[in-house]
PDB file as gemmi writes it, atoms N, CA and C in Angstrom:
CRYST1    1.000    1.000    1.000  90.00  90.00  90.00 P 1                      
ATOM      1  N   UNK A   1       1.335  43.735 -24.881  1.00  0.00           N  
ATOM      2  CA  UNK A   1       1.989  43.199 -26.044  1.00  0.00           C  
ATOM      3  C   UNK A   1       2.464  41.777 -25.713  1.00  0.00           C  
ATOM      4  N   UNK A   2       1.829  40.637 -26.490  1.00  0.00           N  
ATOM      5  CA  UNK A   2       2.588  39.183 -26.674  1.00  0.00           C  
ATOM      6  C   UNK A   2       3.702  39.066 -27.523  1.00  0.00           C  
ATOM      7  N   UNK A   3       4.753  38.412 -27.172  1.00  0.00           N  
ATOM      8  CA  UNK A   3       5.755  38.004 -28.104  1.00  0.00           C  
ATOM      9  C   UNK A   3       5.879  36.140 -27.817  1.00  0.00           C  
ATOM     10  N   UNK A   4       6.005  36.292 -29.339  1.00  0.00           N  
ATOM     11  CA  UNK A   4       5.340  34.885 -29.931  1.00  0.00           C  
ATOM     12  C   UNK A   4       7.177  34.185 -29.388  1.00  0.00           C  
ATOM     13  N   UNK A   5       6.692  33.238 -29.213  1.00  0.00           N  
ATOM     14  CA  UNK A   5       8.223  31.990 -28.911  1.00  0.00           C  
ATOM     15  C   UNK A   5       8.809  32.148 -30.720  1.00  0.00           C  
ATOM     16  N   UNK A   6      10.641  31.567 -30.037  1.00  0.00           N  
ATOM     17  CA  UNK A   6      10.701  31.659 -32.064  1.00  0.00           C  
ATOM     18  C   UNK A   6      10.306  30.239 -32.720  1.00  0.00           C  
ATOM     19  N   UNK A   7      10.161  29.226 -31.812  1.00  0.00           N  
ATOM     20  CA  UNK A   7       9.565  28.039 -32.483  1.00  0.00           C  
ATOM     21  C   UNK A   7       8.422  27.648 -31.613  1.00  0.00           C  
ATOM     22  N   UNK A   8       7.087  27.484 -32.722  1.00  0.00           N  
ATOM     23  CA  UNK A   8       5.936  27.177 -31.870  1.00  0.00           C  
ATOM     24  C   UNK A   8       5.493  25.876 -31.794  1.00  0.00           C  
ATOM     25  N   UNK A   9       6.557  24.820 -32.416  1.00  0.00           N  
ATOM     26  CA  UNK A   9       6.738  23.063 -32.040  1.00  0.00           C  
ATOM     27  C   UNK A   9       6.940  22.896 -31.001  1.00  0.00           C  
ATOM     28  N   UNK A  10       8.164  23.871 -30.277  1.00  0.00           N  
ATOM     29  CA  UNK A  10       8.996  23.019 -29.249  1.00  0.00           C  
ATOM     30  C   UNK A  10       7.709  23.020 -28.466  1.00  0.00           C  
ATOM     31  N   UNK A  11       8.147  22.400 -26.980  1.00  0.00           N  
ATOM     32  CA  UNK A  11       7.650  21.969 -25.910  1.00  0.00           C  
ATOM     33  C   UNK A  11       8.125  23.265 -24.737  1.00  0.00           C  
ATOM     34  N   UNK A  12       6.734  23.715 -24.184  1.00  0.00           N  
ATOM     35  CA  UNK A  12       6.756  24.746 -23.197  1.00  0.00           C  
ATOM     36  C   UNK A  12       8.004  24.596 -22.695  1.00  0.00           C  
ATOM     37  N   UNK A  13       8.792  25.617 -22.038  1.00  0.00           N  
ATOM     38  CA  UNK A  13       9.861  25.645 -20.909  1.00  0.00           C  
ATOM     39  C   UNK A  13       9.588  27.133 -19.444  1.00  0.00           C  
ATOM     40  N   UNK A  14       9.685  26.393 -18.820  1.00  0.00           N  
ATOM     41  CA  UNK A  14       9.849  27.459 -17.693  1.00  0.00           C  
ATOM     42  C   UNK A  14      11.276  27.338 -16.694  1.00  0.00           C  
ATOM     43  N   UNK A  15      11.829  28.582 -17.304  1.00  0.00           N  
ATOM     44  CA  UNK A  15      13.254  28.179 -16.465  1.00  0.00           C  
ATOM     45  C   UNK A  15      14.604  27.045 -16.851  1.00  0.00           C  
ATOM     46  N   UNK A  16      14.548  26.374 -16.669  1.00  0.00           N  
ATOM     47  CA  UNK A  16      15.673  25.044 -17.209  1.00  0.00           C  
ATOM     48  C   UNK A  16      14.906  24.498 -17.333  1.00  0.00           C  
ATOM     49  N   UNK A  17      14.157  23.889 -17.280  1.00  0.00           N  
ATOM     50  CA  UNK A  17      13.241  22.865 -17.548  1.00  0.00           C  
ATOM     51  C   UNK A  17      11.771  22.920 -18.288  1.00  0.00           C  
ATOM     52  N   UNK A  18      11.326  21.587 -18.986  1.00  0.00           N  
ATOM     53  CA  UNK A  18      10.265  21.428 -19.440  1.00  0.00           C  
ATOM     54  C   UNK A  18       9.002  21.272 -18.536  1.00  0.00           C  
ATOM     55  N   UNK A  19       7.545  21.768 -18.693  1.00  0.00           N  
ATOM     56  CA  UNK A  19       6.359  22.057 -17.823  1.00  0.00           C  
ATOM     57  C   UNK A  19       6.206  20.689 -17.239  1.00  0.00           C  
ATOM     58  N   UNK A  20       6.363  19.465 -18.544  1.00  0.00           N  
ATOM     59  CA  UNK A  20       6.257  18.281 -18.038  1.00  0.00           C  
ATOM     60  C   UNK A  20       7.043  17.528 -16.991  1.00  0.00           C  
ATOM     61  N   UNK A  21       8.447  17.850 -17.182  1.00  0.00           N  
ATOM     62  CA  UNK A  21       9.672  17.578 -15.843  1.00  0.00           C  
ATOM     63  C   UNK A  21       9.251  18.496 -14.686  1.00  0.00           C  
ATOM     64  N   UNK A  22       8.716  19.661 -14.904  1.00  0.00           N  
ATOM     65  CA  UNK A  22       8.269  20.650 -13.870  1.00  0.00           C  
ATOM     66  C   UNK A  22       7.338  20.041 -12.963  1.00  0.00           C  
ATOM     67  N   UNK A  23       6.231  19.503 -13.435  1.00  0.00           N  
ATOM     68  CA  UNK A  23       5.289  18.887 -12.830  1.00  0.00           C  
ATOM     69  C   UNK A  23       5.778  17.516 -11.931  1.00  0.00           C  
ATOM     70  N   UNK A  24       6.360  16.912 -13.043  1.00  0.00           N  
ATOM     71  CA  UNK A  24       6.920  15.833 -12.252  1.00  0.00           C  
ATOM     72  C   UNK A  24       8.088  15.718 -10.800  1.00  0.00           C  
ATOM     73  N   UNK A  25       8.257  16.965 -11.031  1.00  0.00           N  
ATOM     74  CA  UNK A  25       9.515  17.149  -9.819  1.00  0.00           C  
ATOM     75  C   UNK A  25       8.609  18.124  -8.895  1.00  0.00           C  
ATOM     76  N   UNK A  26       7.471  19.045  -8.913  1.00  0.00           N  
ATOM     77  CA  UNK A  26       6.502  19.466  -8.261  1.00  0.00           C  
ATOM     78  C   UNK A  26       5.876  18.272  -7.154  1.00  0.00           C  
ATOM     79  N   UNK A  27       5.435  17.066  -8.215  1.00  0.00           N  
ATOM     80  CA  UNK A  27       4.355  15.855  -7.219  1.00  0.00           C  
ATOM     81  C   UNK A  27       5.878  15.119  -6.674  1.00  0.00           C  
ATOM     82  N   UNK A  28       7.309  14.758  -7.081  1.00  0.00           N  
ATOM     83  CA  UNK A  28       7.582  14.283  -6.674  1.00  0.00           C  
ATOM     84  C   UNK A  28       8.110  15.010  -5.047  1.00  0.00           C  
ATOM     85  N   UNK A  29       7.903  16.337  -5.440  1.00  0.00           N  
ATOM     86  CA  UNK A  29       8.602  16.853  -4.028  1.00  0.00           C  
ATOM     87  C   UNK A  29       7.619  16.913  -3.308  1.00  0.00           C  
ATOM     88  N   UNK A  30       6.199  16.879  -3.552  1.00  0.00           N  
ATOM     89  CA  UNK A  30       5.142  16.701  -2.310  1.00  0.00           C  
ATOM     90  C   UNK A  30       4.984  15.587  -1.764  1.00  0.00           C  
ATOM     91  N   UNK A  31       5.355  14.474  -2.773  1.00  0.00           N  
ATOM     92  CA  UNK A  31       5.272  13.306  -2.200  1.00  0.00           C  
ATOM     93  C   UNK A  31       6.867  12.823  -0.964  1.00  0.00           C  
ATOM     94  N   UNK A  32       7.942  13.163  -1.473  1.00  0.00           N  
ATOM     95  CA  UNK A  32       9.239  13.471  -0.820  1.00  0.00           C  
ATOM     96  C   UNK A  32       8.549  14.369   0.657  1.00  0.00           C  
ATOM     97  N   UNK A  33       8.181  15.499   0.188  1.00  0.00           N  
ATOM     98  CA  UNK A  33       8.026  16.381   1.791  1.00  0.00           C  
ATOM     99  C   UNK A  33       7.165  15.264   3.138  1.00  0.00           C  
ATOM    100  N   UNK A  34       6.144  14.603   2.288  1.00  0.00           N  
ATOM    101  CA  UNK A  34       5.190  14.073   3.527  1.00  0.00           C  
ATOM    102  C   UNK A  34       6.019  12.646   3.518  1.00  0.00           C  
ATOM    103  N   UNK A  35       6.826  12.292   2.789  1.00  0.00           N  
ATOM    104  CA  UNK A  35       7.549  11.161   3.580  1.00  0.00           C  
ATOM    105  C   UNK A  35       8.453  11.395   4.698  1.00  0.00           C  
ATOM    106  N   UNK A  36       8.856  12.218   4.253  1.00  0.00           N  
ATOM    107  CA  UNK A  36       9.941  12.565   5.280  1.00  0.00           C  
ATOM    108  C   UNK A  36       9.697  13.404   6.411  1.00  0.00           C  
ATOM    109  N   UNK A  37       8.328  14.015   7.059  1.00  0.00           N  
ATOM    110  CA  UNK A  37       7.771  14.457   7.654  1.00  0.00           C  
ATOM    111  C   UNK A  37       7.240  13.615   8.614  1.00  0.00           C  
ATOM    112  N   UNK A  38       6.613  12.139   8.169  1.00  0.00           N  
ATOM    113  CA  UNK A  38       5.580  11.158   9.012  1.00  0.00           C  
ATOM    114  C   UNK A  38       6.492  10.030   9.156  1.00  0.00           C  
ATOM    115  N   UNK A  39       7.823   9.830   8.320  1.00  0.00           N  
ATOM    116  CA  UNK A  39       8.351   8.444   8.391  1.00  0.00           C  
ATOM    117  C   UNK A  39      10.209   8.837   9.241  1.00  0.00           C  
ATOM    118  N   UNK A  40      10.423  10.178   8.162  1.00  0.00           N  
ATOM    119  CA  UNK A  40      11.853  10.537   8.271  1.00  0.00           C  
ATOM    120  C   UNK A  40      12.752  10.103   7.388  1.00  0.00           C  
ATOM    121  N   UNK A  41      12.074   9.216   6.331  1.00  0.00           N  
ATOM    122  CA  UNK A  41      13.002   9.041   4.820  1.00  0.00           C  
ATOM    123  C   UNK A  41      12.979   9.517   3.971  1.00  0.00           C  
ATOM    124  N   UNK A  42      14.000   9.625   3.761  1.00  0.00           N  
ATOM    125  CA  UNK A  42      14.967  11.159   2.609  1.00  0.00           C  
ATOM    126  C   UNK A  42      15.199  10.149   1.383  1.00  0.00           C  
ATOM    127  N   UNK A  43      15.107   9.142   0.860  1.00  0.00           N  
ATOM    128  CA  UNK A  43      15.380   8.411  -0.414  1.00  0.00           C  
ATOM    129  C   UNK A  43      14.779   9.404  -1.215  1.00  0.00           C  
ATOM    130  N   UNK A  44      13.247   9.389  -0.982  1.00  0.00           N  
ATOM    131  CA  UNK A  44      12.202  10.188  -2.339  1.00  0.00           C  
ATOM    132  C   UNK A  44      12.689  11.255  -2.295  1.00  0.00           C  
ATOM    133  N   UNK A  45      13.058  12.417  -1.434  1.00  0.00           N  
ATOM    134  CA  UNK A  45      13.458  13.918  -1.766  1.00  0.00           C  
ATOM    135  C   UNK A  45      14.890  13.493  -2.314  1.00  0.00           C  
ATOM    136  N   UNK A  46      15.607  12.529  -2.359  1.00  0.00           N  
ATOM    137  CA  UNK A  46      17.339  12.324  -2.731  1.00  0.00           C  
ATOM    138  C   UNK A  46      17.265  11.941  -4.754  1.00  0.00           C  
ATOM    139  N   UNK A  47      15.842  11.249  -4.783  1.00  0.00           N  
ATOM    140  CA  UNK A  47      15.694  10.955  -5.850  1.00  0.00           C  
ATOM    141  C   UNK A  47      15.025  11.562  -6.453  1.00  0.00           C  
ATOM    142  N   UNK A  48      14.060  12.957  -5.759  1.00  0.00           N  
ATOM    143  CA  UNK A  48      13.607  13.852  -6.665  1.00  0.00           C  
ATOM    144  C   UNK A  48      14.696  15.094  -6.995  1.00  0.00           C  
ATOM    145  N   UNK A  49      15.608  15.286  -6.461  1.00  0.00           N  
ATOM    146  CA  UNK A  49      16.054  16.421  -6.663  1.00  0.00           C  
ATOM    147  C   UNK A  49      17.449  15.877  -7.383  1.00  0.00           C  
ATOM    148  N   UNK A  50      17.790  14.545  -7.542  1.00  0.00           N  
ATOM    149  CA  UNK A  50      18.412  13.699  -9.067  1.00  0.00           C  
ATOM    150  C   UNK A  50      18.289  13.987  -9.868  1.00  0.00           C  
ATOM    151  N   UNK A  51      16.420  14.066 -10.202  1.00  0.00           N  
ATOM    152  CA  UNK A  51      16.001  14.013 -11.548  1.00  0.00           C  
ATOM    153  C   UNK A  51      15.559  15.286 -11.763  1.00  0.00           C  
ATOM    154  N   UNK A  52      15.762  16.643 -10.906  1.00  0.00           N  
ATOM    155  CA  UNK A  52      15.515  17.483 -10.895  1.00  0.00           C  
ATOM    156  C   UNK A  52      16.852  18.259 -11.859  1.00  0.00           C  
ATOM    157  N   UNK A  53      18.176  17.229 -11.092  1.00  0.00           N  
ATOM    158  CA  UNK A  53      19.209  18.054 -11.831  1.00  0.00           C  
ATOM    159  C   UNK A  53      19.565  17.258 -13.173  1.00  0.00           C  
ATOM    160  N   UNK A  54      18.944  15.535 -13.213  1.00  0.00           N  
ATOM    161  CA  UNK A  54      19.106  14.980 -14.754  1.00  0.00           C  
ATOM    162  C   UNK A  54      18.230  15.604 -15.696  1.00  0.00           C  
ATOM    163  N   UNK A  55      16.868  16.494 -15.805  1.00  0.00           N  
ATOM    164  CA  UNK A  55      16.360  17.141 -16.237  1.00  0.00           C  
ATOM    165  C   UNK A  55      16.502  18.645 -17.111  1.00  0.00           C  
ATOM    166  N   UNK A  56      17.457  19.104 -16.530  1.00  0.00           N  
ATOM    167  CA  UNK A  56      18.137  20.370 -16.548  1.00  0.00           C  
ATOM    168  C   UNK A  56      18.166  20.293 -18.412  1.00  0.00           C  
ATOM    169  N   UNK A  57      17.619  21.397 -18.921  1.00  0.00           N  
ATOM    170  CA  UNK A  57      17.997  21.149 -20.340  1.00  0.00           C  
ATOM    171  C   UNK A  57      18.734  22.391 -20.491  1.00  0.00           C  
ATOM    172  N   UNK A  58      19.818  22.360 -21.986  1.00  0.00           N  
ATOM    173  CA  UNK A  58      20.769  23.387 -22.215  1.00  0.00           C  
ATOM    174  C   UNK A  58      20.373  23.048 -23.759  1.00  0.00           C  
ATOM    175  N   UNK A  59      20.337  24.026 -24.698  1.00  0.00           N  
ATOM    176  CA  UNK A  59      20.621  23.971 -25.687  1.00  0.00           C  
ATOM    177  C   UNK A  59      19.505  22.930 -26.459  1.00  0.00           C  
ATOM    178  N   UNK A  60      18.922  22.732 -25.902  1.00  0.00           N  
ATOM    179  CA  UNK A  60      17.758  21.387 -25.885  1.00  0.00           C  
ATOM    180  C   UNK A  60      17.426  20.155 -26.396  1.00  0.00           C  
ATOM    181  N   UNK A  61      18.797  20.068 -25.407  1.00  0.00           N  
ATOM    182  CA  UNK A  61      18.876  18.409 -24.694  1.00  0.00           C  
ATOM    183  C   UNK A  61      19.226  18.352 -22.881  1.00  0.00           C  
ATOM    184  N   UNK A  62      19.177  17.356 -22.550  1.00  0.00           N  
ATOM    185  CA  UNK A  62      19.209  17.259 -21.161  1.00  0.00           C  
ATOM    186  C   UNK A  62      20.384  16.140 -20.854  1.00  0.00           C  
ATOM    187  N   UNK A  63      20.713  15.714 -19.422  1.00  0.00           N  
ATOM    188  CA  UNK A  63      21.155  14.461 -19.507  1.00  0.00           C  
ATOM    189  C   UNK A  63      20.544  13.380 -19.088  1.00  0.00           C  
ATOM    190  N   UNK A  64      19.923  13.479 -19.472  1.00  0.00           N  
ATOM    191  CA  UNK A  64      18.285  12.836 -19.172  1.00  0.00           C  
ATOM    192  C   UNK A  64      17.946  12.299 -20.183  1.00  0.00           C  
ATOM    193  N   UNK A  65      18.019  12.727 -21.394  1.00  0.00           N  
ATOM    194  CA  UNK A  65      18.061  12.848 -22.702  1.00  0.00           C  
ATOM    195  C   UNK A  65      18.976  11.590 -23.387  1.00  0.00           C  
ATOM    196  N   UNK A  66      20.287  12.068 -22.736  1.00  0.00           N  
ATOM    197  CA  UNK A  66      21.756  11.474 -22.722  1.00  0.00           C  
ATOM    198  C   UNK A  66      21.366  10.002 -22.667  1.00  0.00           C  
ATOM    199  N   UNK A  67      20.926   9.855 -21.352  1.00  0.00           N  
ATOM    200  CA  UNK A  67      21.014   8.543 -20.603  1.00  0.00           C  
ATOM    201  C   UNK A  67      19.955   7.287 -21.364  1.00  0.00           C  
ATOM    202  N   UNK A  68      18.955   8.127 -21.778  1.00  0.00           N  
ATOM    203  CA  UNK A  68      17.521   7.532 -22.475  1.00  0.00           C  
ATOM    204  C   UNK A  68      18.397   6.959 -23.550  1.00  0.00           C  
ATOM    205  N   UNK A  69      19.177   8.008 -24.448  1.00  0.00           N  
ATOM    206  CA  UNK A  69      19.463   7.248 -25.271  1.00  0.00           C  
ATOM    207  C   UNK A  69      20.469   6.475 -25.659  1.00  0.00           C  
ATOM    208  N   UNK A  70      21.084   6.524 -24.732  1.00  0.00           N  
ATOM    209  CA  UNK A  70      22.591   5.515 -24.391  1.00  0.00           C  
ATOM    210  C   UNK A  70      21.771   4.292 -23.887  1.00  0.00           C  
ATOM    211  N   UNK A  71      20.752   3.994 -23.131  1.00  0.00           N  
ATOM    212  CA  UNK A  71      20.067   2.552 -22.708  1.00  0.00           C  
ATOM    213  C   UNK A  71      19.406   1.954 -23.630  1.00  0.00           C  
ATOM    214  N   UNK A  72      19.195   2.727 -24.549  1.00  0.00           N  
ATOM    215  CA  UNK A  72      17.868   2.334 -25.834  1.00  0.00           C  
ATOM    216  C   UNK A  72      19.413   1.630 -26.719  1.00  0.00           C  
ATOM    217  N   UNK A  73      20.207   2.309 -26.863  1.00  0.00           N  
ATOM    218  CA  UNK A  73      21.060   2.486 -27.966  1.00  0.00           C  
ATOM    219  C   UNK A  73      21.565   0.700 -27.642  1.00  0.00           C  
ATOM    220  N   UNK A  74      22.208   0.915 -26.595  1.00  0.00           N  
ATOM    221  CA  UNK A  74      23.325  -0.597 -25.889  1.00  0.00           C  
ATOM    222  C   UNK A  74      22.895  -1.493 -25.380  1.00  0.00           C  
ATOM    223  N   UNK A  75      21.599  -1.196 -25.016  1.00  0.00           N  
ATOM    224  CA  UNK A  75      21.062  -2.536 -24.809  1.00  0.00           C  
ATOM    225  C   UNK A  75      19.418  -2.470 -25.503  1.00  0.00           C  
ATOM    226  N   UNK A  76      18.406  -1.829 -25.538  1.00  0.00           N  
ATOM    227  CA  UNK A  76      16.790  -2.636 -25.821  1.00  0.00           C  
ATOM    228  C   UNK A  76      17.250  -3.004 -27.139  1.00  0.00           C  
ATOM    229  N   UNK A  77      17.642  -1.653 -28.244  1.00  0.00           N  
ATOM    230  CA  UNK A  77      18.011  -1.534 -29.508  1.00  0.00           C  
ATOM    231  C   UNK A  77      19.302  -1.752 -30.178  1.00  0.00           C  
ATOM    232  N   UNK A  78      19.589  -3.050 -29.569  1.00  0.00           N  
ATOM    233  CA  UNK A  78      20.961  -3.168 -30.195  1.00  0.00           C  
ATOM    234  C   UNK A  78      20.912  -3.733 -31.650  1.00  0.00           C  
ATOM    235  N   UNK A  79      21.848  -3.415 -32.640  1.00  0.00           N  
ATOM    236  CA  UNK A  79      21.642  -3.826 -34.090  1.00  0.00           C  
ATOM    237  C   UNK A  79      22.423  -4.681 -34.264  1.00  0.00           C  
ATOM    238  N   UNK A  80      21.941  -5.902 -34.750  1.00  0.00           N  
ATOM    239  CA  UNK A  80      22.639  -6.848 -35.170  1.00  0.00           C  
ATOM    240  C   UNK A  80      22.658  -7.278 -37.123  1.00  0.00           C  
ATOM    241  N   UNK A  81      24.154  -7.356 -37.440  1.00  0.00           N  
ATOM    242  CA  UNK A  81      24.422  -7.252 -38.889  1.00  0.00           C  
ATOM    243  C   UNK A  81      24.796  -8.804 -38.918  1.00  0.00           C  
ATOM    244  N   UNK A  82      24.089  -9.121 -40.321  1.00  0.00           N  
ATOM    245  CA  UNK A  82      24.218 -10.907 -40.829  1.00  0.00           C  
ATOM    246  C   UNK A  82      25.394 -10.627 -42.135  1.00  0.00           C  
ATOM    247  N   UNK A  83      26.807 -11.178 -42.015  1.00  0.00           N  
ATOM    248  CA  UNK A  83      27.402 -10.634 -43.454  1.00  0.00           C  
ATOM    249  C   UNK A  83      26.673 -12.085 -44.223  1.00  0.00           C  
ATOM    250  N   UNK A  84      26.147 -12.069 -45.446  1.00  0.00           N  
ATOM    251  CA  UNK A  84      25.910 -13.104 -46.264  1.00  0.00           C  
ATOM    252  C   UNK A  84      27.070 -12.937 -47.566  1.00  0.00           C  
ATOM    253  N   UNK A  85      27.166 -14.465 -48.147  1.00  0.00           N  
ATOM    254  CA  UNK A  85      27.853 -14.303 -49.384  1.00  0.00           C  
ATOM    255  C   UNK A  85      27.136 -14.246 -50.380  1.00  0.00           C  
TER     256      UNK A  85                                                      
END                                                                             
């Protein structure tokens, strides 16, 4: 027996997270493991497992989500009003 999702728009989830953040925190931790294996720098595993926890969605949004749109908002897209008479 399949049971259907209750919305068949959203975007896959497995666990807290979306397949697409999944993936991305998958290659970023392979790429993190063999740095830090051949070199001994921990930046890439410090910055994958960041975006591992800015990713985290609840209720479905993230703070990831948050941040995207607080940078778009205050600075690319800022609105500027002309009063005319």
């Amino acid at each position: 027996m399949y049971i259907y999702p209750d919305n068949l728009k959203t975007a896959p989830m497995l666990f807290l997270w979306r397949l697409k953040d999944l993936a991305v925190i998958g290659i970023g931790a392979l790429i993190s493991v063999f740095a830090m294996s051949q070199t001994g720098f921990t930046i890439p595993l410090i910055v994958t497992l960041v975006y591992a926890f800015l990713a985290i969605r609840f209720d479905g949004t993230s703070i990831l989500d948050f941040i995207k749109y607080a940078v778009r908002y205050f600075f690319t897209e800022q609105q500027e009003y002309r009063w005319r008479i």
